[in-house]
OpenMM code with the backbone's topology and positions (N, CA, C; nanometers):
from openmm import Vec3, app, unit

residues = "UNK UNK UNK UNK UNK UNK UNK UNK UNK UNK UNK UNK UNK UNK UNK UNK UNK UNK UNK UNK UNK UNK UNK UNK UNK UNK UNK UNK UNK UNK UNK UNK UNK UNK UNK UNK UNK UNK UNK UNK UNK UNK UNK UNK UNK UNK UNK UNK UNK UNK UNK UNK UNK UNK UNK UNK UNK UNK UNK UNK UNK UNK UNK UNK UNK UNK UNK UNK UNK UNK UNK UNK UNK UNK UNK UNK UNK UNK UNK UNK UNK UNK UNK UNK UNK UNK UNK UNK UNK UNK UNK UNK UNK UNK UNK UNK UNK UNK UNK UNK UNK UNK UNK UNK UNK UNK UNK UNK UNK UNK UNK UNK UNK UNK UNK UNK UNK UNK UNK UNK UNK UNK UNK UNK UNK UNK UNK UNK UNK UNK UNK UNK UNK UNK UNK UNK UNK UNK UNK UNK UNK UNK UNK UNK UNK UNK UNK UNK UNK UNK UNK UNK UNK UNK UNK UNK UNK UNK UNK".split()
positions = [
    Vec3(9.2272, 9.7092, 10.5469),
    Vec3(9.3610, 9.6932, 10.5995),
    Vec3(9.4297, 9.5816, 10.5218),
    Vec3(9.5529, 9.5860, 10.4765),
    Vec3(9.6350, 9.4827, 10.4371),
    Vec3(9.6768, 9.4028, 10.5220),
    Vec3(9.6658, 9.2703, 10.4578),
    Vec3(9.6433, 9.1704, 10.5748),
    Vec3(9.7302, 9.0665, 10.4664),
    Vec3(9.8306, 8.9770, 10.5597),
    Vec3(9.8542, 8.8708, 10.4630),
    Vec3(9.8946, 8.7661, 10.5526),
    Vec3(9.9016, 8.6369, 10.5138),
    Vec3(9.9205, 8.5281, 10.5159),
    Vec3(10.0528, 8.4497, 10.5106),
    Vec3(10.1795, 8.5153, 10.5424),
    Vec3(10.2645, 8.4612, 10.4722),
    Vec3(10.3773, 8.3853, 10.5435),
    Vec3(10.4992, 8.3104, 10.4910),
    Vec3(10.5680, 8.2594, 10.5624),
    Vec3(10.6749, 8.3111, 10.6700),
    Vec3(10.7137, 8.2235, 10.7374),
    Vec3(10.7987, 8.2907, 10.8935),
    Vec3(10.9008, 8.3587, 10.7828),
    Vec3(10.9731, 8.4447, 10.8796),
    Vec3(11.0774, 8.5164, 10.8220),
    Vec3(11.1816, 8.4455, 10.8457),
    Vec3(11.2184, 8.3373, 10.8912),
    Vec3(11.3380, 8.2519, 10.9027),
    Vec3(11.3195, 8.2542, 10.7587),
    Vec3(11.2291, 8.2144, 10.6548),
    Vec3(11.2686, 8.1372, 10.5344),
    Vec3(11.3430, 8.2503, 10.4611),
    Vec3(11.3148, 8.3875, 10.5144),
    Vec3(11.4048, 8.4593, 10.4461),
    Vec3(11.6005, 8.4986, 10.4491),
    Vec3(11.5867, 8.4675, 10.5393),
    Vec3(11.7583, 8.4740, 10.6258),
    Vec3(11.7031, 8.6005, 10.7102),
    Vec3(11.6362, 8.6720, 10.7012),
    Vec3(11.6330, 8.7884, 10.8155),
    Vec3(11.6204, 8.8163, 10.9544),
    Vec3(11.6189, 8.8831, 10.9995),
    Vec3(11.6258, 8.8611, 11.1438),
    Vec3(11.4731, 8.9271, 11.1859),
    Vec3(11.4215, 8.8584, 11.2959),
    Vec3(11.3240, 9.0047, 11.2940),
    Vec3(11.3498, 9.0219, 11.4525),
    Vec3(11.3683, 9.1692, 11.4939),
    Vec3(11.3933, 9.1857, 11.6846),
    Vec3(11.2718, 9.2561, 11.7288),
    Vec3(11.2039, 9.3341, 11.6511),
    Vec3(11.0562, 9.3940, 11.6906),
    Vec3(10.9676, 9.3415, 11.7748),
    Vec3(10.8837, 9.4162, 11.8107),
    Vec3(10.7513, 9.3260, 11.8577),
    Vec3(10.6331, 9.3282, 11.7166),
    Vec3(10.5779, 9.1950, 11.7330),
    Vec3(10.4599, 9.1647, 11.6556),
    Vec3(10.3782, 9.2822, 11.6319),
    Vec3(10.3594, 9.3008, 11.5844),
    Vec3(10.2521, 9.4754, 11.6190),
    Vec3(10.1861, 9.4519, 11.4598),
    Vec3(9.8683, 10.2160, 9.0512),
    Vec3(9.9850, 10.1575, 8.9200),
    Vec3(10.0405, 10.2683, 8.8490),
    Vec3(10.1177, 10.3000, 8.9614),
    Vec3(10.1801, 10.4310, 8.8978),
    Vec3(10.3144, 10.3564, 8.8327),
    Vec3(10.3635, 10.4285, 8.7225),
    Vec3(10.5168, 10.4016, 8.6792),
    Vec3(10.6040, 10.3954, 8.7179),
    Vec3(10.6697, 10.2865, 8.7121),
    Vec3(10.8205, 10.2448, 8.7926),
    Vec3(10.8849, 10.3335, 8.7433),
    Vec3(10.9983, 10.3949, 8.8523),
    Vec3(11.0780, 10.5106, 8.8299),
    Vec3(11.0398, 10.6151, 8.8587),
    Vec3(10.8873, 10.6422, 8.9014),
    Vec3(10.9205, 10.7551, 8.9130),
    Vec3(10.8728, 10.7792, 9.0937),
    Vec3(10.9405, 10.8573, 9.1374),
    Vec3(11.0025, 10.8281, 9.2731),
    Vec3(10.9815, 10.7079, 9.3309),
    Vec3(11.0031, 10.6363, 9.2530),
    Vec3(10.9726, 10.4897, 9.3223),
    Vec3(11.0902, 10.4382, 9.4588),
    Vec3(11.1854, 10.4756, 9.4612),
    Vec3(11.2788, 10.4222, 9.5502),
    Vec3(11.3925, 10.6198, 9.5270),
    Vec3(11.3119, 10.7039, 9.7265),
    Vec3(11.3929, 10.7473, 9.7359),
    Vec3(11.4781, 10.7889, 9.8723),
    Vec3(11.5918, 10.8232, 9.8845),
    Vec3(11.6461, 10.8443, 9.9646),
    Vec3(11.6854, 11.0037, 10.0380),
    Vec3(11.6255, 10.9935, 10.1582),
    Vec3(11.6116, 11.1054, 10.2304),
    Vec3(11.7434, 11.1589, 10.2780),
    Vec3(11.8113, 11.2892, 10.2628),
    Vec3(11.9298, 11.3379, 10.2820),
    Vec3(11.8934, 11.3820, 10.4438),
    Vec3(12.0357, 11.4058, 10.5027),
    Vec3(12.0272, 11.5107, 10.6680),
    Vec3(11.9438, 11.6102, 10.6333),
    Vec3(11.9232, 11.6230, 10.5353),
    Vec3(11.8176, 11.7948, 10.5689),
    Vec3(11.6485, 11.7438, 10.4777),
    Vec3(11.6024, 11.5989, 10.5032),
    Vec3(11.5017, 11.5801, 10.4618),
    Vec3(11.4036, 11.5853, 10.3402),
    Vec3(11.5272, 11.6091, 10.2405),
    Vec3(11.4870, 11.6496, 10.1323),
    Vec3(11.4905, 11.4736, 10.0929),
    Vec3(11.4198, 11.4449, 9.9659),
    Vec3(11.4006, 11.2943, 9.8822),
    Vec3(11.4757, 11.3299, 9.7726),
    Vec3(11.5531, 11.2588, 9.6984),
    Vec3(11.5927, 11.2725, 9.5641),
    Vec3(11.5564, 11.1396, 9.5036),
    Vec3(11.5170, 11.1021, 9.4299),
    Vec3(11.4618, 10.9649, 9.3151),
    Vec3(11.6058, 10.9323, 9.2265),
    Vec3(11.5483, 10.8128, 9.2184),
    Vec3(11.6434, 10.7200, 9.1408),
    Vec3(11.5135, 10.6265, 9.0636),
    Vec3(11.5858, 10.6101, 8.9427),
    Vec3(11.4716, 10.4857, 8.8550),
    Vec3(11.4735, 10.3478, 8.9234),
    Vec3(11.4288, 10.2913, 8.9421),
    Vec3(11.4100, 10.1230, 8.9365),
    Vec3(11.3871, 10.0494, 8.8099),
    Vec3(11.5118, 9.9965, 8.7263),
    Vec3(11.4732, 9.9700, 8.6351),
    Vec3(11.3606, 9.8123, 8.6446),
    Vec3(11.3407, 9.7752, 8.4977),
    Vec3(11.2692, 9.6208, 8.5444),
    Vec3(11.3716, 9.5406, 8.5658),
    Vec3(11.3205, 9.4509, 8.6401),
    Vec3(11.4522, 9.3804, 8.6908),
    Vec3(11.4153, 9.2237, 8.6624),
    Vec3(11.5035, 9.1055, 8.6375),
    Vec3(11.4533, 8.9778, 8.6700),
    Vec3(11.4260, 8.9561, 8.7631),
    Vec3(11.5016, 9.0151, 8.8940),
    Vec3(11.5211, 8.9455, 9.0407),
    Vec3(11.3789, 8.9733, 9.0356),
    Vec3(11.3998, 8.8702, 9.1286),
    Vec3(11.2062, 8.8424, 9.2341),
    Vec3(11.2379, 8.9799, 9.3569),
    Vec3(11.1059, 9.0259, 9.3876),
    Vec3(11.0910, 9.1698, 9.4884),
    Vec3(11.1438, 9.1135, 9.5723),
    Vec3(11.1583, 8.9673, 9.6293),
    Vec3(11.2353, 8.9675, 9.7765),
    Vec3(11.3427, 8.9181, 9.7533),
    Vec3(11.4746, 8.9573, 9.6329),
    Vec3(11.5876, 8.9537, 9.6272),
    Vec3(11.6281, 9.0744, 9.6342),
    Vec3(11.5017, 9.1917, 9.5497),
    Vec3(11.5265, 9.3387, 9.4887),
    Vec3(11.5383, 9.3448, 9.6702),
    Vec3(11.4466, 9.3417, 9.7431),
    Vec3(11.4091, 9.3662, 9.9034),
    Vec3(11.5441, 9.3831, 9.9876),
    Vec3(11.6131, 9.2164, 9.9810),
    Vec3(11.7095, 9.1827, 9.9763),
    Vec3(11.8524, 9.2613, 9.9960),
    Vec3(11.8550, 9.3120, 9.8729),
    Vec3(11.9776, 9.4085, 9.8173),
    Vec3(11.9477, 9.5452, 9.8240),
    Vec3(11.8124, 9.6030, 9.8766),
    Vec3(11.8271, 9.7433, 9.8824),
    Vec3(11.8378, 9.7598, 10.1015),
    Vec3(11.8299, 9.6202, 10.1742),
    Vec3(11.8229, 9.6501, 10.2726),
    Vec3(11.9821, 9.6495, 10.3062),
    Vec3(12.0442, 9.5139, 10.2190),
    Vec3(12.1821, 9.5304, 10.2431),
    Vec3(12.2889, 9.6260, 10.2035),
    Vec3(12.2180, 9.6939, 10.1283),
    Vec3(12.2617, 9.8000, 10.0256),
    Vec3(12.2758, 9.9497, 10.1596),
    Vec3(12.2166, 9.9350, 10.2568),
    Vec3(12.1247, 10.0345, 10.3412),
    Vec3(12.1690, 10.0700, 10.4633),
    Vec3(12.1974, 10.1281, 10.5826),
    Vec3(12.1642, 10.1320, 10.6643),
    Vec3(12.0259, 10.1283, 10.7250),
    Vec3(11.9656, 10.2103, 10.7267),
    Vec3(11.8174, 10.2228, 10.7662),
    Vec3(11.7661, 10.2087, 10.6097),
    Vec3(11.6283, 10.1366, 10.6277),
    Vec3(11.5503, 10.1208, 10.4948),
    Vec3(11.3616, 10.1226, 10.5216),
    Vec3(11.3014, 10.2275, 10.4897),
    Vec3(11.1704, 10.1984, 10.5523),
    Vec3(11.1292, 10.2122, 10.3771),
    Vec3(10.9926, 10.0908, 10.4190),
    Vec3(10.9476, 10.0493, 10.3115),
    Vec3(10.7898, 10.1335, 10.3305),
    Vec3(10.6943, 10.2169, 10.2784),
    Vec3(10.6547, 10.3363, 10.3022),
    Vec3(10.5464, 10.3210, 10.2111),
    Vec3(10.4139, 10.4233, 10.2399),
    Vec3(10.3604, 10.4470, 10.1232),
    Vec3(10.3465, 10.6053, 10.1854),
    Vec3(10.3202, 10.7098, 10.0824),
    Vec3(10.3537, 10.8351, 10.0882),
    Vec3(10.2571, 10.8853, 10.1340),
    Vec3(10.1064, 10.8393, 10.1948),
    Vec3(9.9488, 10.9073, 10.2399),
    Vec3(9.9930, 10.8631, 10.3547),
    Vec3(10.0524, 10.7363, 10.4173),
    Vec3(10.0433, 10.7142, 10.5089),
    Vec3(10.0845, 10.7707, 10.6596),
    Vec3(10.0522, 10.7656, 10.7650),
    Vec3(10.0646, 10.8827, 10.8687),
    Vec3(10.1906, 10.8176, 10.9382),
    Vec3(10.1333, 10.6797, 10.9782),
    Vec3(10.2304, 10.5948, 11.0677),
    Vec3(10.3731, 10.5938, 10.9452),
    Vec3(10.3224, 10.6247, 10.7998),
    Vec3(10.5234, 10.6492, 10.7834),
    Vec3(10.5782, 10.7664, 10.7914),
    Vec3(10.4953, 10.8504, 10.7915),
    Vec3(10.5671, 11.0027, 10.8211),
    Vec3(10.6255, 11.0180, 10.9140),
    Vec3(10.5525, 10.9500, 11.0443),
    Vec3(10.5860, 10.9363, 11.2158),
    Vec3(10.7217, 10.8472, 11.1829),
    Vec3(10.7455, 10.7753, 11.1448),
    Vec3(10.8550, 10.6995, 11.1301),
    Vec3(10.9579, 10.8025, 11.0453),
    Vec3(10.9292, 10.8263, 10.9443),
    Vec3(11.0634, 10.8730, 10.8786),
    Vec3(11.1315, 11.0254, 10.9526),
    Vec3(11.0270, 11.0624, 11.0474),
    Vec3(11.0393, 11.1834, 11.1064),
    Vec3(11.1052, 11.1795, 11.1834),
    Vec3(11.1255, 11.0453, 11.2740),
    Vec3(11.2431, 11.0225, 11.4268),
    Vec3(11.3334, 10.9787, 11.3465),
    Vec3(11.3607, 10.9091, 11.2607),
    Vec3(11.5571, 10.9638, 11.1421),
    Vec3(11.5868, 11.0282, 11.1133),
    Vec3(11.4634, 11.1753, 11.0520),
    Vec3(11.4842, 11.2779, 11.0086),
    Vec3(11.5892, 11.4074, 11.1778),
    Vec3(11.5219, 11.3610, 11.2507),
    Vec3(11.5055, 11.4139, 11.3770),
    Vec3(11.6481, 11.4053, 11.3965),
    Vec3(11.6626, 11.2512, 11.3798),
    Vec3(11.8081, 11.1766, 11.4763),
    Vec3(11.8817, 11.2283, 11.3717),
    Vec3(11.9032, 11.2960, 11.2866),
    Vec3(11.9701, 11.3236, 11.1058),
    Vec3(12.0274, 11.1764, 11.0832),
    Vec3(11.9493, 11.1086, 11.0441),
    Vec3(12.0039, 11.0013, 11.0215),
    Vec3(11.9626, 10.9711, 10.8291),
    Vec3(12.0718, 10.9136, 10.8015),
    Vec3(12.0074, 10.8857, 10.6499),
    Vec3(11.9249, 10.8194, 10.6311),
    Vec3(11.8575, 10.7943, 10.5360),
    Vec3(11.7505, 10.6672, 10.5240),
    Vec3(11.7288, 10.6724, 10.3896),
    Vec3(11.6832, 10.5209, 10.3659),
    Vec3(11.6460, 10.5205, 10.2445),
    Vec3(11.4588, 10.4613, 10.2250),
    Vec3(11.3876, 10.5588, 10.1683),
    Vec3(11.2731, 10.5266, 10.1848),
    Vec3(11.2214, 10.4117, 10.0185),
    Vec3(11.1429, 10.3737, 10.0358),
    Vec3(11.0558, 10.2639, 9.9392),
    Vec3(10.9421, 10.3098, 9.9491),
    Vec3(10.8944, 10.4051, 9.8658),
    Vec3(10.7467, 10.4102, 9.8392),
    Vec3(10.6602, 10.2787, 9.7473),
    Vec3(10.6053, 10.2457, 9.8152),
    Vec3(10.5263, 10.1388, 9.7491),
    Vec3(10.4292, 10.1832, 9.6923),
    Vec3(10.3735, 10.2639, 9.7021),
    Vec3(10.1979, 10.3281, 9.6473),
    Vec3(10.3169, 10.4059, 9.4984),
    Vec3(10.4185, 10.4360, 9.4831),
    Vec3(10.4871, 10.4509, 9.4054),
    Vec3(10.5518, 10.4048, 9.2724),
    Vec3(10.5112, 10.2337, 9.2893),
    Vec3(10.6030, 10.1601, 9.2254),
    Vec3(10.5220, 10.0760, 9.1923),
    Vec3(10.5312, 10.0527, 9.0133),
    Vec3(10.4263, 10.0065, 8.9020),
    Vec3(10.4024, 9.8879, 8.9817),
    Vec3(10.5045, 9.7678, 9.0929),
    Vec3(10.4503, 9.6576, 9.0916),
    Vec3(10.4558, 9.6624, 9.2415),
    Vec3(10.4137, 9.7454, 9.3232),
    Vec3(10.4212, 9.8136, 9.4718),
    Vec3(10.3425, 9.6708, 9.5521),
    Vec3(10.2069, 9.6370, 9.4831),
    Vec3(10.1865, 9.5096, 9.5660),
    Vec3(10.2726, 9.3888, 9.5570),
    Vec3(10.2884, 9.3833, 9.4314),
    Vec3(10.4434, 9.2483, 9.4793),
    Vec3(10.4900, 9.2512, 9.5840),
    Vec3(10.5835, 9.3916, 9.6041),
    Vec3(10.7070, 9.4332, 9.6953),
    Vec3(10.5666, 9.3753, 9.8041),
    Vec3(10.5079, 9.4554, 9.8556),
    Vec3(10.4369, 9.4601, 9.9627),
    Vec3(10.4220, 9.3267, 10.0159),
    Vec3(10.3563, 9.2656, 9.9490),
    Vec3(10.3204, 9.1015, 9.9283),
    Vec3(10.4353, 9.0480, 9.9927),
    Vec3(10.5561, 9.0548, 9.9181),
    Vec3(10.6978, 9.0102, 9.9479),
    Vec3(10.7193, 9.0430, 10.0979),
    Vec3(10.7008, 9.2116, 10.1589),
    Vec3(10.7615, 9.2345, 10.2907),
    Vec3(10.6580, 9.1513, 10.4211),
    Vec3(10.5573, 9.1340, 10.3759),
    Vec3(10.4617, 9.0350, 10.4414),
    Vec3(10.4887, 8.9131, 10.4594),
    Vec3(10.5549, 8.8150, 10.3346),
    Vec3(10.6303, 8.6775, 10.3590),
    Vec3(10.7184, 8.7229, 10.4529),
    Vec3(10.8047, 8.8478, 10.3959),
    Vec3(10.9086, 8.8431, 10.4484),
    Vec3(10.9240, 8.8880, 10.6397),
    Vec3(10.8352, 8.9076, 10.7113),
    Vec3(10.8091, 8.9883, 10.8287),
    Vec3(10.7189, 8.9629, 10.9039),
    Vec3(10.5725, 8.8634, 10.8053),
    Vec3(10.5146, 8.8207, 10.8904),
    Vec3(10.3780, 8.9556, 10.9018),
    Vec3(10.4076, 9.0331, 10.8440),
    Vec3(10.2705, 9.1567, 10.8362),
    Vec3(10.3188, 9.2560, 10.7509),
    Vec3(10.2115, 9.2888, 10.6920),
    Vec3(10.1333, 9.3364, 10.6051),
    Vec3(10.1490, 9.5214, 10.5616),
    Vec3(10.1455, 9.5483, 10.6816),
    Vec3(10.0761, 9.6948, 10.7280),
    Vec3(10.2642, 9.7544, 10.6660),
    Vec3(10.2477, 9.9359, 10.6522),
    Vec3(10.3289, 9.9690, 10.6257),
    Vec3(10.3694, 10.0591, 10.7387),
    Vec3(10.4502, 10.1767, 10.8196),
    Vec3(10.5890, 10.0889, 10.7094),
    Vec3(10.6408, 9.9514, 10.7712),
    Vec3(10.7290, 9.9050, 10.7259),
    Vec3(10.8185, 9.8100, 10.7028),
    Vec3(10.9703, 9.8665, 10.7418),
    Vec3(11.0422, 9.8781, 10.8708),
    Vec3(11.1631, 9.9306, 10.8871),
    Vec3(11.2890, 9.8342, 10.9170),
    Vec3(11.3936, 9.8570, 10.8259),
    Vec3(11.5059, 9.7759, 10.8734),
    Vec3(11.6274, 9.8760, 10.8401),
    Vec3(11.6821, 9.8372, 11.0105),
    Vec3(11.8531, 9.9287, 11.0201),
    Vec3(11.9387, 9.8030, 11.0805),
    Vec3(12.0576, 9.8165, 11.0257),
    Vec3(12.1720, 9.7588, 10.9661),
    Vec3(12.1021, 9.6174, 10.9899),
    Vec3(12.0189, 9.5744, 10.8712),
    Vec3(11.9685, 9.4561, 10.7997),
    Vec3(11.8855, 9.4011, 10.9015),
    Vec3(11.8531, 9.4027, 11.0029),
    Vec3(11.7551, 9.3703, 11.0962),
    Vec3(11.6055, 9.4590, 11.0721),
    Vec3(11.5078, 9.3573, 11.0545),
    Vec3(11.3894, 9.4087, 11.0596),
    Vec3(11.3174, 9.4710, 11.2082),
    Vec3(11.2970, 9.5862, 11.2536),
    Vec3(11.2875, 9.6309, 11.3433),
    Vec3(11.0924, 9.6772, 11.3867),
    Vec3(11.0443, 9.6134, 11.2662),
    Vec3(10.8753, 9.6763, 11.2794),
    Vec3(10.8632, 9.7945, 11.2414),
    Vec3(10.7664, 9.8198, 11.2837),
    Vec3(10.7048, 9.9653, 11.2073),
    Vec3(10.7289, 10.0971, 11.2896),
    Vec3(10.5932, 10.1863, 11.2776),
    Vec3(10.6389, 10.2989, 11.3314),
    Vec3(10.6616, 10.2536, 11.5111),
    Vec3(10.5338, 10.2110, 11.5357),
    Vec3(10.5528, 10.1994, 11.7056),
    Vec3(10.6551, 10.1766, 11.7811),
    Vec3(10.6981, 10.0767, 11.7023),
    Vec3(10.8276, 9.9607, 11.7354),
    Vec3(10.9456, 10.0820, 11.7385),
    Vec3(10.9157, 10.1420, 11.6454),
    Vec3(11.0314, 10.2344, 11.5855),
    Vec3(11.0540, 10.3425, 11.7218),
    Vec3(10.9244, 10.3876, 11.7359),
    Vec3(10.9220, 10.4952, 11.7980),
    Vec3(11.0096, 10.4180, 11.9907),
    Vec3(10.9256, 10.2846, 12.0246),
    Vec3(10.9762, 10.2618, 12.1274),
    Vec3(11.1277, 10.2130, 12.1749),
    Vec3(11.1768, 10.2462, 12.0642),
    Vec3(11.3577, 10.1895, 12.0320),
    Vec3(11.4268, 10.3384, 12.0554),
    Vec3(11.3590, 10.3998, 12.0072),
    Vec3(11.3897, 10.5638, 12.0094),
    Vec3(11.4032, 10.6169, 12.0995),
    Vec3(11.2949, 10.5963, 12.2424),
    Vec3(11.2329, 10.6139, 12.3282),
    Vec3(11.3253, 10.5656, 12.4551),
    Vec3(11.3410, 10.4532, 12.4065),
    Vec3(11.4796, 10.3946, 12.4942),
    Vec3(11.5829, 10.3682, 12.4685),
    Vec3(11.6298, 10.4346, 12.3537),
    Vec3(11.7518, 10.4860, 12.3645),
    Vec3(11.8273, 10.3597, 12.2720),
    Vec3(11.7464, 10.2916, 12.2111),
    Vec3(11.8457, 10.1723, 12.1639),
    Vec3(11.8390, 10.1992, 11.9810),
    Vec3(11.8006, 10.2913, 11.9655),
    Vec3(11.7423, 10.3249, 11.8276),
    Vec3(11.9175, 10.3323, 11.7511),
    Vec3(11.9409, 10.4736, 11.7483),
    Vec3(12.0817, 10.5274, 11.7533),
    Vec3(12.1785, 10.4295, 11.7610),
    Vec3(12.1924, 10.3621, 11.8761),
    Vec3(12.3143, 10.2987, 11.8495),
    Vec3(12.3184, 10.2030, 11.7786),
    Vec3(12.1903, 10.0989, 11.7149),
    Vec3(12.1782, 10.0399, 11.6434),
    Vec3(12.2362, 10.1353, 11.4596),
    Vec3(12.2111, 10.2437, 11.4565),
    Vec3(12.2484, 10.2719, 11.3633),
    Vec3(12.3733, 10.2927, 11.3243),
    Vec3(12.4163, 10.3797, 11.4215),
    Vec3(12.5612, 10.3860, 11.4522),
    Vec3(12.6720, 10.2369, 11.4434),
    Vec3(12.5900, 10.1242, 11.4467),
    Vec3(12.6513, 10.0629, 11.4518),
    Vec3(12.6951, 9.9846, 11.3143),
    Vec3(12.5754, 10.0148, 11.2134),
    Vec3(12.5810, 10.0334, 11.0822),
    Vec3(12.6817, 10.0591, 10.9943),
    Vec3(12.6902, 10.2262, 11.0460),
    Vec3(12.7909, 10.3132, 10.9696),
    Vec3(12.9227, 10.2583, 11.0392),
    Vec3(12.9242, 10.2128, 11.1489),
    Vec3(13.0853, 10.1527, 11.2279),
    Vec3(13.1361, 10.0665, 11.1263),
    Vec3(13.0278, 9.9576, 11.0552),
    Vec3(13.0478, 9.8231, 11.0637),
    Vec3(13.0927, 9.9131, 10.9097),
    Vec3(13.0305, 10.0088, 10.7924),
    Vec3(13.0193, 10.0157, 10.6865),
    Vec3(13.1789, 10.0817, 10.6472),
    Vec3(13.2014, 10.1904, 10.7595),
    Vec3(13.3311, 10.2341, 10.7532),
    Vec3(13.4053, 10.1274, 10.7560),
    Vec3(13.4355, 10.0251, 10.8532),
    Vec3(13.5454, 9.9348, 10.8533),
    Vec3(13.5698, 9.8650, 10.7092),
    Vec3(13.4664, 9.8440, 10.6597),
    Vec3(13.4631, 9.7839, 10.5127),
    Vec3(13.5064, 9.8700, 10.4026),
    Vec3(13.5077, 10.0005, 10.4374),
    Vec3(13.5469, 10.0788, 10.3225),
    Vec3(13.7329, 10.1008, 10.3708),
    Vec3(13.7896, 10.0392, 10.5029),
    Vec3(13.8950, 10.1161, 10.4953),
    Vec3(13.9792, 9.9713, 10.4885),
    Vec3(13.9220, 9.8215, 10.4408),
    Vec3(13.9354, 9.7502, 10.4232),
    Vec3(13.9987, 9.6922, 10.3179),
    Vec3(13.9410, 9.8071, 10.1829),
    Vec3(13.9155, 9.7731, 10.0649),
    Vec3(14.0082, 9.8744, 9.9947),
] * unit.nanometer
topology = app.Topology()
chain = topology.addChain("A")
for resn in residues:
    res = topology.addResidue(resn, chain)
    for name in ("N", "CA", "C"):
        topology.addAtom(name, app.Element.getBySymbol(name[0]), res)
């Protein structure tokens, strides 16, 4: 089991509301799931930024963002109640991405654990699948997202 050690997530600016609970870059390394569940890929080029700036800018970049590895069960269960809710998402395969333990490493400082996935909607870290599933469950899932796309529209009719 991945296990880490790392610092509170205050040091990151993030929020966390949850309960505690070498393949080649580019290729599906970072993709995003459409309403009808399909993935399409995008490259990740190399980047200077450090993984928890890249982290950073693909959560703010995001509404929903689950950070994933593609064997795993507990992320299927997760990407399946967005898929469900048709909600967009943008997935992070880590077992994907030439430097996947960095990132990983990084969402562990950044969250406080280890284990995958790693879920955050509109920039709040929300935990993994369980967490996920019990937000769902009571009904607070959705409007958290919704509140996303509220906040994302106002900015586009801003500009």
């Amino acid at each position: 089991m991945y296990r880490c050690r790392g610092a509170a997530l205050a040091a990151t600016g993030l929020i966390w509301s949850g309960s505690s609970s070498a393949k080649r870059l580019g290729r599906a390394a970072w993709s995003t799931a459409s309403r009808m569940g399909n993935t399409t890929s995008s490259p990740l080029g190399k980047s200077s930024s450090t993984p928890v700036k890249q982290i950073q800018q693909t959560i703010s970049d995001n509404c929903v963002v689950i950070f994933s590895k593609t064997s795993c069960s507990y992320c299927k269960m997760a990407k399946k109640i967005f898929h469900d809710m048709n909600v967009n998402y943008k997935a992070v395969e880590l077992d994907k991405l030439e430097y996947g333990n960095q990132f990983q490493d990084a969402l562990c400082k950044m969250t406080g654990e280890g284990t995958v996935p790693r879920i955050f909607v509109n920039g709040t870290f929300i935990g993994g699948a369980a967490d996920t599933h019990r937000l769902h469950r009571e009904g607070k899932l959705l409007p958290m997202v919704h509140q996303c796309y509220l906040r994302q529209n106002k900015r586009e009719e801003c500009q």
